[in-house]
C-alpha positions as CSV (number, residue, x, y, z in Angstrom):
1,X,-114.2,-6.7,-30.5
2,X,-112.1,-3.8,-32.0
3,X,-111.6,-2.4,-28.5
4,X,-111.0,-5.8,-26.5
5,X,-108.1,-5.2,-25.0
6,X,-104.9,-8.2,-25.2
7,X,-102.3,-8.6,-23.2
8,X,-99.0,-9.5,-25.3
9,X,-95.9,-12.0,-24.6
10,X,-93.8,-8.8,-22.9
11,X,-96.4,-8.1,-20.6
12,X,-98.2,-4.8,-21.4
13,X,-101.8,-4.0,-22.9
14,X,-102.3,-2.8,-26.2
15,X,-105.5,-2.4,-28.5
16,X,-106.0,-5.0,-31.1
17,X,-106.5,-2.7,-34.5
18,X,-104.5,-2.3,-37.6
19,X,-102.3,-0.1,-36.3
20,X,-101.4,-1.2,-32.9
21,X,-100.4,-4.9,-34.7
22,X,-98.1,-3.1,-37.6
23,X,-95.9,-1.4,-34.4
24,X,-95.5,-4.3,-32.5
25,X,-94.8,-6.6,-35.6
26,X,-91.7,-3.5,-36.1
27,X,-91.0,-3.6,-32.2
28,X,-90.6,-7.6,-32.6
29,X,-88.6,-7.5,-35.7
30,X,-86.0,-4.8,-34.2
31,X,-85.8,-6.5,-30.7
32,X,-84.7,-10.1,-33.0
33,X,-82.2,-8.1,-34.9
34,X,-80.7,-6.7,-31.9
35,X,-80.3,-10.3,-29.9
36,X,-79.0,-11.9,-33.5
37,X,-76.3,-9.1,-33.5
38,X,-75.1,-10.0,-29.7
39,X,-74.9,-13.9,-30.4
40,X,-73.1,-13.3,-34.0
41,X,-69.6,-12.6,-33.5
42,X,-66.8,-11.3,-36.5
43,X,-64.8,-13.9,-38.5
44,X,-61.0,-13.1,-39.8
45,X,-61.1,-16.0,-42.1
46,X,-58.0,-15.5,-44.1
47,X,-57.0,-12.7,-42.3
48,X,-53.0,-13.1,-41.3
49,X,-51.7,-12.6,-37.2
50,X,-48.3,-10.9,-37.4
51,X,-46.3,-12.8,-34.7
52,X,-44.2,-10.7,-32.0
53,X,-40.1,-11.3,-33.0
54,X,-39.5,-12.4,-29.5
55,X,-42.2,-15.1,-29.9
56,X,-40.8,-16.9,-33.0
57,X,-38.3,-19.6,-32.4
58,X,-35.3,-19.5,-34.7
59,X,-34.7,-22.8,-36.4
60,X,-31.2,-24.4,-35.4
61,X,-29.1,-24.9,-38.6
62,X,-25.2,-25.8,-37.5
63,X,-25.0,-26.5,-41.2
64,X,-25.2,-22.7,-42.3
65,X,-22.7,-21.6,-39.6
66,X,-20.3,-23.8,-40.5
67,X,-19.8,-22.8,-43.6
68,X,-19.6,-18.9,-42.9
69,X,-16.7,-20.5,-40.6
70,X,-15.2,-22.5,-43.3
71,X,-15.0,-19.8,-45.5
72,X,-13.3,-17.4,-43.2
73,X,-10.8,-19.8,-41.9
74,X,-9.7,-20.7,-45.7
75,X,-9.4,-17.1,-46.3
76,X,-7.2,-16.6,-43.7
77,X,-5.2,-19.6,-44.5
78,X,-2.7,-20.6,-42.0
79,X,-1.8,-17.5,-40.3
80,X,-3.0,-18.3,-36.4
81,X,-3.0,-14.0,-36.2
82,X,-5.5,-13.5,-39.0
83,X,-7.2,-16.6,-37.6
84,X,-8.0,-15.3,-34.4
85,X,-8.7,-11.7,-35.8
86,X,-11.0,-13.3,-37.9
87,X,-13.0,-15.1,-34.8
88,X,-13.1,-11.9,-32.7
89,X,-14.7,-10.3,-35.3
90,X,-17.0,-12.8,-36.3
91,X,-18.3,-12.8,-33.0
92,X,-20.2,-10.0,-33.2
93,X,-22.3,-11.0,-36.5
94,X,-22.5,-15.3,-35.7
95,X,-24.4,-16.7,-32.6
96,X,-21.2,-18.2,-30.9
97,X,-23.4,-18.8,-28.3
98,X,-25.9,-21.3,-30.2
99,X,-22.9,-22.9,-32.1
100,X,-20.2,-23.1,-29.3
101,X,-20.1,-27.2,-30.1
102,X,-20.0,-26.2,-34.2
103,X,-17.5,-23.5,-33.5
104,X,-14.7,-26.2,-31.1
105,X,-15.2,-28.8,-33.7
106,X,-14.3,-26.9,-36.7
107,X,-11.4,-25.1,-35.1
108,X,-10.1,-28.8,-33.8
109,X,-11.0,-31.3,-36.4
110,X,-11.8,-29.4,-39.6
111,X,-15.7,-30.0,-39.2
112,X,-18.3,-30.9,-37.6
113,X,-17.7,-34.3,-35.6
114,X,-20.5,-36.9,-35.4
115,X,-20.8,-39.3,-32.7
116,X,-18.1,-41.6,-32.3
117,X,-15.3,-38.7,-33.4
118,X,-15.2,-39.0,-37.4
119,X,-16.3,-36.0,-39.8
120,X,-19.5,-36.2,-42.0
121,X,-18.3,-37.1,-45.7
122,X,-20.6,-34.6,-47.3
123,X,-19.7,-31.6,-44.6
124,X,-17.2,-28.9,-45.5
125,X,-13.9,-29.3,-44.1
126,X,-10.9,-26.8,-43.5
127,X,-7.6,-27.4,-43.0
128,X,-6.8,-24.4,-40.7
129,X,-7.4,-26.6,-37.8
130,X,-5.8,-28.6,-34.6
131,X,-5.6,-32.1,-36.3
132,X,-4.3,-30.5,-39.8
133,X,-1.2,-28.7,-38.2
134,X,2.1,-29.5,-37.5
135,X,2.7,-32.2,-34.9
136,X,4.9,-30.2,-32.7
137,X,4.5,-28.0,-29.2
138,X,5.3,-24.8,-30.6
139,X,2.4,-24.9,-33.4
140,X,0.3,-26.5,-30.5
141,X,1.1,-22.9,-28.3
142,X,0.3,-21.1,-30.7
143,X,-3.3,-22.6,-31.4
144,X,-3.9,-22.3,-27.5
145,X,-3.4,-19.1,-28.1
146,X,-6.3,-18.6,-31.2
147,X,-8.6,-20.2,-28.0
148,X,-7.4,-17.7,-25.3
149,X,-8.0,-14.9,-27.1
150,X,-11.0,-16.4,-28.3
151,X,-12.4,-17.5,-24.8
152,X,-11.0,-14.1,-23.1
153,X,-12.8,-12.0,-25.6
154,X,-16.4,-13.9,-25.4
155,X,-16.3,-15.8,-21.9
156,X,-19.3,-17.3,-22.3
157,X,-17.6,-20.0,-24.5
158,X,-15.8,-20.9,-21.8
159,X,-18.3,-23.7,-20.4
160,X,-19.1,-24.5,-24.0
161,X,-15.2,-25.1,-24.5
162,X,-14.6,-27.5,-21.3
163,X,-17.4,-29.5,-22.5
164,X,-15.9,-29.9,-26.0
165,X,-12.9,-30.9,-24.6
166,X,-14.4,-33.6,-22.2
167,X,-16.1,-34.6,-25.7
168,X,-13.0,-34.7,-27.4
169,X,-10.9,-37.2,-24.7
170,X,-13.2,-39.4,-25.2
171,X,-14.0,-40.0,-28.7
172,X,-9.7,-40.3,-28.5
173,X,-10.3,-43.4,-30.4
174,X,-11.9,-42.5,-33.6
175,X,-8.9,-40.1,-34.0
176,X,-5.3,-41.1,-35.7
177,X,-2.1,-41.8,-33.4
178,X,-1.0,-38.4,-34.7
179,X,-4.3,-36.4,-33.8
180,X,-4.6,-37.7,-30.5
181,X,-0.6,-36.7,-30.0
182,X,-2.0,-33.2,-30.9
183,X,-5.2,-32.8,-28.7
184,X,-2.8,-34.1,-25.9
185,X,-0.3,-31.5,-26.5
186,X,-3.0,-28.9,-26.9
187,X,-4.8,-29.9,-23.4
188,X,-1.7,-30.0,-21.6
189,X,-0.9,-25.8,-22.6
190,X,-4.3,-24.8,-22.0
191,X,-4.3,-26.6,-18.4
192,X,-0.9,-25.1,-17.6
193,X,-2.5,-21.4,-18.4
194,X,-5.7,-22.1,-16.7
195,X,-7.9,-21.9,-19.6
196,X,-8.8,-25.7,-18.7
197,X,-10.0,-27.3,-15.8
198,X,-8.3,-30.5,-14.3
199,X,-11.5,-32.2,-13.4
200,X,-11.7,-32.5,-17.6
201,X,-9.1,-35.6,-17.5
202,X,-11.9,-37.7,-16.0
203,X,-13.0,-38.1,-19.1
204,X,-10.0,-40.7,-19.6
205,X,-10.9,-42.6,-17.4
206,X,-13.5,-44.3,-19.5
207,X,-13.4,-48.0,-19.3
208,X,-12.7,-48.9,-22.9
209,X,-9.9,-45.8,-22.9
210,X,-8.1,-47.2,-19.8
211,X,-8.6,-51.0,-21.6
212,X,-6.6,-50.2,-24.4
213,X,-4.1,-48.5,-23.2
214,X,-5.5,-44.9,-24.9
215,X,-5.4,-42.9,-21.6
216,X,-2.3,-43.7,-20.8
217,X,-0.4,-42.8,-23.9
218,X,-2.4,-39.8,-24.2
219,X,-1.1,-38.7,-20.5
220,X,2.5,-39.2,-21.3
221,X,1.8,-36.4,-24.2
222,X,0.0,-34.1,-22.2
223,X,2.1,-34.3,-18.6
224,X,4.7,-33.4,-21.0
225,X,3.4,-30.3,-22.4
226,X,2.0,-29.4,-19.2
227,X,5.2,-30.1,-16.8
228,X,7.1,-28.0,-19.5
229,X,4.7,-25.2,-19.5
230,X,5.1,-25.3,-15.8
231,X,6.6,-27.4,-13.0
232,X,5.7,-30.8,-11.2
233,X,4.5,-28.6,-8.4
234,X,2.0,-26.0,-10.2
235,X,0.5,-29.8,-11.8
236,X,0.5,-31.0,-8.4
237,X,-1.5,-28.5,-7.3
238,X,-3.9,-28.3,-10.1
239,X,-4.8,-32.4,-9.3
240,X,-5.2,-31.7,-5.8
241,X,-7.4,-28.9,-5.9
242,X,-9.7,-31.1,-8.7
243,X,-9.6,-34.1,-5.9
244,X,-7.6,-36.0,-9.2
245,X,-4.5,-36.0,-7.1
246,X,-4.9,-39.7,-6.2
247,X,-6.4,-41.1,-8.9
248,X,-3.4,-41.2,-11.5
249,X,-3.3,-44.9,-11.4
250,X,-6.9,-45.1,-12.4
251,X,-5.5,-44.7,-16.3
252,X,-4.4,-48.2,-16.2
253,X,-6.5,-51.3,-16.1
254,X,-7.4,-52.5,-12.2
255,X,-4.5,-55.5,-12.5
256,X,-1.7,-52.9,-13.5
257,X,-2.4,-49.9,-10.9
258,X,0.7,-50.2,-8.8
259,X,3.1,-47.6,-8.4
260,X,5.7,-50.2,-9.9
261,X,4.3,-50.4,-13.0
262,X,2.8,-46.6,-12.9
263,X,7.0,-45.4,-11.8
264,X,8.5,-48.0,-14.8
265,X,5.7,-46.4,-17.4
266,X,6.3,-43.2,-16.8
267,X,10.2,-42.6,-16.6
268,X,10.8,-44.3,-19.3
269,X,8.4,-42.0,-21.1
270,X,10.6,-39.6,-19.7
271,X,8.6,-38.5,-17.0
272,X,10.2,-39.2,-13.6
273,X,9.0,-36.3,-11.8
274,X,5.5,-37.5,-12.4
275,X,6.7,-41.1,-11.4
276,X,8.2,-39.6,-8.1
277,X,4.9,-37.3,-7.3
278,X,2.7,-40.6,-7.7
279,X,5.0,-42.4,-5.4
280,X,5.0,-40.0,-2.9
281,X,1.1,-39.8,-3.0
282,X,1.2,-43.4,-2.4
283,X,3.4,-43.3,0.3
284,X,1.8,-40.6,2.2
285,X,-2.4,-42.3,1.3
286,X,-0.6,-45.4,3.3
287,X,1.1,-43.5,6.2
288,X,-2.7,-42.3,6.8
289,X,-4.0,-45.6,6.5
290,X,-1.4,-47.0,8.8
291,X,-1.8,-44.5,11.8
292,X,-5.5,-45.2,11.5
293,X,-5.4,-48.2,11.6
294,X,-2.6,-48.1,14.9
295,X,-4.8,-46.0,16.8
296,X,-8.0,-48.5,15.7
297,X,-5.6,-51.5,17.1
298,X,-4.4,-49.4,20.2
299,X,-7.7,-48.1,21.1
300,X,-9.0,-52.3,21.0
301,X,-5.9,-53.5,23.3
302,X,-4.4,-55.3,20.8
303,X,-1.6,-57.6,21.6
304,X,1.5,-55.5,21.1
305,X,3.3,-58.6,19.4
306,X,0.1,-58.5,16.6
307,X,0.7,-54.6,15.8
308,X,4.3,-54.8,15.4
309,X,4.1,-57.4,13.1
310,X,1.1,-55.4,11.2
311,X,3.1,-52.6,11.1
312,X,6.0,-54.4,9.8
313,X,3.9,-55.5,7.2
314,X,2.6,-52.2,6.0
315,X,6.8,-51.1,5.9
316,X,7.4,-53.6,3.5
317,X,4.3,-53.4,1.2
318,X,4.0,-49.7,1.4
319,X,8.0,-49.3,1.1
320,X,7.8,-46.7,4.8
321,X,11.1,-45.8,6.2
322,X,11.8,-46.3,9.9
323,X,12.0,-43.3,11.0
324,X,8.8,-42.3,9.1
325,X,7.3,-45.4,11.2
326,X,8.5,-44.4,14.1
327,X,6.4,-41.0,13.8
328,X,3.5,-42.5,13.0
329,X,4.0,-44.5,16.1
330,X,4.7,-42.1,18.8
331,X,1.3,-39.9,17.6
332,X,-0.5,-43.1,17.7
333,X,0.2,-43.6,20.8
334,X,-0.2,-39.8,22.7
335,X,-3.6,-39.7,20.7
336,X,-5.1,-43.0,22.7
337,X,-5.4,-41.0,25.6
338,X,-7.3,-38.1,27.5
339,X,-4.6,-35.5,29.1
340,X,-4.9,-33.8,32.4
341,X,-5.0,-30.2,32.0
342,X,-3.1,-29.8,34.8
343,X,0.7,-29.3,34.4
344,X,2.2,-30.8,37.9
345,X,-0.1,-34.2,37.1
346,X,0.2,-34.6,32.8
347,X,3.8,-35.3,33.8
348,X,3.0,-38.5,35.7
349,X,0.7,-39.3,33.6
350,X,2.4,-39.5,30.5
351,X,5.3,-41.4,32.5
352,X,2.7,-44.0,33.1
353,X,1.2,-44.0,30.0
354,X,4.5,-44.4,28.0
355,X,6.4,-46.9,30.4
356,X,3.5,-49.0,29.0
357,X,4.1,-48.5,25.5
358,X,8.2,-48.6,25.7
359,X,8.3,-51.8,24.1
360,X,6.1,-50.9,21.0
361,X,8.0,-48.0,20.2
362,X,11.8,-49.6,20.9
363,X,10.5,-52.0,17.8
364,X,11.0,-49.2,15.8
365,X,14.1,-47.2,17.2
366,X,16.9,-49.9,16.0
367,X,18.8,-47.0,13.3
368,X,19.8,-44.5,15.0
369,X,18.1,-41.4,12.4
370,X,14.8,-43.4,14.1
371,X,16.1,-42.3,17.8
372,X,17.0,-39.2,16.4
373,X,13.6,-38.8,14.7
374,X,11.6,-39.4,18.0
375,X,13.5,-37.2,20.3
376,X,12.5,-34.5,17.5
377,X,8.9,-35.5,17.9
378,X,9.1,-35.4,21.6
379,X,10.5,-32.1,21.1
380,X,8.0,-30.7,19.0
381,X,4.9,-32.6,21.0
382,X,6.0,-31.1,24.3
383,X,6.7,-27.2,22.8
384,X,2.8,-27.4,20.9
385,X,1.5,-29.4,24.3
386,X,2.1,-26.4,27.2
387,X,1.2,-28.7,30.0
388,X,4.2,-30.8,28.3
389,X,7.1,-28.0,28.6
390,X,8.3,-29.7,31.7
391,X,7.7,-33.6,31.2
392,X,10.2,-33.3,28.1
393,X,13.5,-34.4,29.8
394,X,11.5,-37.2,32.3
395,X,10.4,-38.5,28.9
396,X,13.9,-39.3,27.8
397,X,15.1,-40.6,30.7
398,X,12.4,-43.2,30.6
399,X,12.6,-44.3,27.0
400,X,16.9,-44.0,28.1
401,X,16.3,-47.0,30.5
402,X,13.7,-48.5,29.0
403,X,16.2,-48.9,25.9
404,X,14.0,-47.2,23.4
405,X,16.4,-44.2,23.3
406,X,20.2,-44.7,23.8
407,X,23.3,-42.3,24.6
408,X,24.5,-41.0,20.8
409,X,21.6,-40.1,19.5
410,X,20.5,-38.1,22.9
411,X,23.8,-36.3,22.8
412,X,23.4,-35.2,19.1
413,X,20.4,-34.3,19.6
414,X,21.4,-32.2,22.4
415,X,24.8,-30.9,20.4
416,X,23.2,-29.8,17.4
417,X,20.0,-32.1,16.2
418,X,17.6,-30.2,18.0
419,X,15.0,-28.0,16.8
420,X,13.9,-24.3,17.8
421,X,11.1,-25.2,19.6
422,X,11.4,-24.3,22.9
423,X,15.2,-25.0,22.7
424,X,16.2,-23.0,25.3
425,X,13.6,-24.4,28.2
426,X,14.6,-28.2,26.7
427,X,18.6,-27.5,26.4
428,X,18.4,-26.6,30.1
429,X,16.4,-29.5,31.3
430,X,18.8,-32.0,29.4
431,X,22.2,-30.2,30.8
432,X,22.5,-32.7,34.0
433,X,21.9,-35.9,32.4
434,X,24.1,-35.3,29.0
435,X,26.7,-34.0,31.4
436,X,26.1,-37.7,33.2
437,X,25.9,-39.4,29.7
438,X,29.4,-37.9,28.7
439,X,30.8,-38.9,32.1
440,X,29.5,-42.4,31.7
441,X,30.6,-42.5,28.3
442,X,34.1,-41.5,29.3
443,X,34.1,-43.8,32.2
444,X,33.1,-46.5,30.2
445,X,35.8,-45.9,27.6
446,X,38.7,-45.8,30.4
447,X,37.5,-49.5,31.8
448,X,38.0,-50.7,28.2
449,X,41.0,-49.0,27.5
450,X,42.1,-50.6,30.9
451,X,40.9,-54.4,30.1
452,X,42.9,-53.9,27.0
């Protein structure tokens, strides 16, 4: 029995004695130890990560920036110098950054604003601020200037400040009569040095702004400061270049947006340049509706009768001069045709084409600055035109005799009226029939002299 021979679980022989058993009983125990220590892994229990810098997100507390601010600003006092010293320094130890809103506020209203535009009772407040100054342009340049410097020195605030600003129109009113006088004056220097953005006054054209009459007071202040700061032109420009050029009349409610009541608003707030600009922009937004809708009508066949008395119409309502119309009227009509490229036919052509449309056009000739106005048109059209350069004088002879044209207006034209387009090539087509003009013209004078 001693030497029977076993076979064990890992698959080799060994002799059953005393000794054999004691070494695999050791082989058994070391082989469990070793597959315990693979399955076992380490504990940290209370053992502390240390989290990367980068990784740790830093709580945001306006509260503490504020009143580092605060303090700053009242130890400066009122001195706008020391003020923006103060800022450009600060710059480089505060996140301006992370408190752009905080930073506007303070330097506006005194503190932080909550929604709506009034300031927290239990905030800190300063007095070195936009709404606590003088109500008068000269303190407001000199505050735009604390926000150029401030702006040109870290131009990152820049979106931060536009933003603040759209904020600001239009909590306009949770702020006093005298505040929003301020913020108006202040907006209207920073837009005339650029700092600001036009497209920010859309902001005042908030529904319950326009409603109560908030917008438009507020625009009387800022035109002001602006137009003074620069001229009507330079403002011009700014709204046009925003697309804002045309919406002016959007700061009243729908039933008051004429340029009546906008023109009678403004100059008595002393701003008739603005008045006039509007007006203008009116004028020309319905000249371009008007040829529009000419060509729409002439392209159709329209009954000539119809389209005179549209355009009639559109005189009146739309206040158009004549000899405005009559402009509109003569490109309306070379635009509803295709011309021949070819200069010995476009002649004909337009002779045909124009004979057609004689009586639309004399509608609109009956001052003579009208007359004079289309011959100056022709002028131009047939000097831009090159195919043109010879129809000019064929084209006055027909709207001569078809009574759209008549003899004193043609002659001053031909005196001294005319332009520089292609004078020389027109003078010299027109010589033989003004010479035939003046003759008739004397001729006709001497039979009345003799019936007398």
């Amino acid at each position: 029995m001693c030497d029977e021979t076993k076979v064990c679980c890992f698959g080799f022989k060994m002799n059953v004695n005393g000794s054999d058993i004691f070494k695999a009983l050791f082989f058994f125990s070391r082989v469990s130890f070793m597959n315990n220590q693979k399955q076992q892994k380490p504990t940290l229990s209370g053992q502390r990560f240390k989290t990367r810098k980068r990784d740790e997100k830093e709580r945001f507390d306006p509260t503490q920036f504020q009143d580092c601010i605060i303090q700053g600003l009242t130890e400066t006092g009122t001195d706008l110098e020391a003020v923006a010293k103060f800022l450009d320094a600060s710059g480089a130890k505060l996140d301006y950054r992370r408190y752009a809103e905080t930073l506007f506020d303070i330097l506006v209203a005194g503190g932080m604003l909550a929604p709506g535009g009034t300031l927290a009772d239990d905030m800190m407040r300063t007095d070195v601020c936009v709404f606590a100054a003088q109500e008068d342009l000269e303190t407001m340049q000199a505050f735009a200037q604390v926000f150029n410097k401030l702006i040109r020195r870290y131009k990152y605030l820049e979106k931060g400040f536009e933003d603040e600003v759209k904020k600001l129109l239009l909590f306009l009113k949770g702020f006093s009569e005298s505040e929003r006088n301020k913020l108006a004056m202040l907006t209207g220097v920073l837009l005339a040095n650029g700092t600001l953005n036009a497209s920010i006054l859309n902001s005042l054209y908030n529904e319950n702004l326009v409603k109560e009459g908030v917008s438009a007071a507020f625009a009387v202040k800022l035109f002001k400061s602006w137009i003074n700061e620069k001229d009507i032109n330079a403002v011009a420009a700014s709204l046009r270049k925003v697309s804002m050029d045309n919406r002016l009349m959007e700061l009243f409610p729908a039933n008051k947006q004429s340029v009546e009541h906008f023109t009678k608003y403004f100059t008595e707030a002393g701003l008739k340049e603005l008045s006039e600009y509007v007006r203008n922009q009116q004028t020309i937004g319905a000249r371009k509706e008007l040829q529009k809708e000419l060509q729409e009508q002439m392209s159709r066949g329209d009954p000539f009768k119809d389209i005179i008395l549209y355009v009639k119409e559109e005189m009146k309502k739309n206040n158009i001069p004549e000899p405005v119309v009559i402009g509109i009227v003569w490109s309306s009509v070379m635009s509803t045709v295709e011309w021949n490229k070819k200069e010995e036919l476009v002649a004909e052509q337009a002779i045909k084409h124009l004979k057609q449309y004689s009586p639309l056009l004399a509608a609109f000739t009956t001052q003579g600055q009208s007359e004079l106005t289309l011959l100056l048109k022709i002028q131009e059209y047939c000097y831009d035109n090159i195919h043109f350069m010879k129809a000019f004088q064929k084209i006055v002879v027909l709207f001569y005799k078809a009574e759209v044209l008549s003899e004193e207006p043609i002659l001053k034209w031909y005196k001294d009226a005319h332009v520089a387009k292609g004078k020389s090539v027109f003078l010299e087509q027109m010589k033989k029939f003004v010479e035939w003009l003046k003759n008739a013209e004397e001729e006709s004078e001497s039979e009345a002299e003799e019936g007398d």
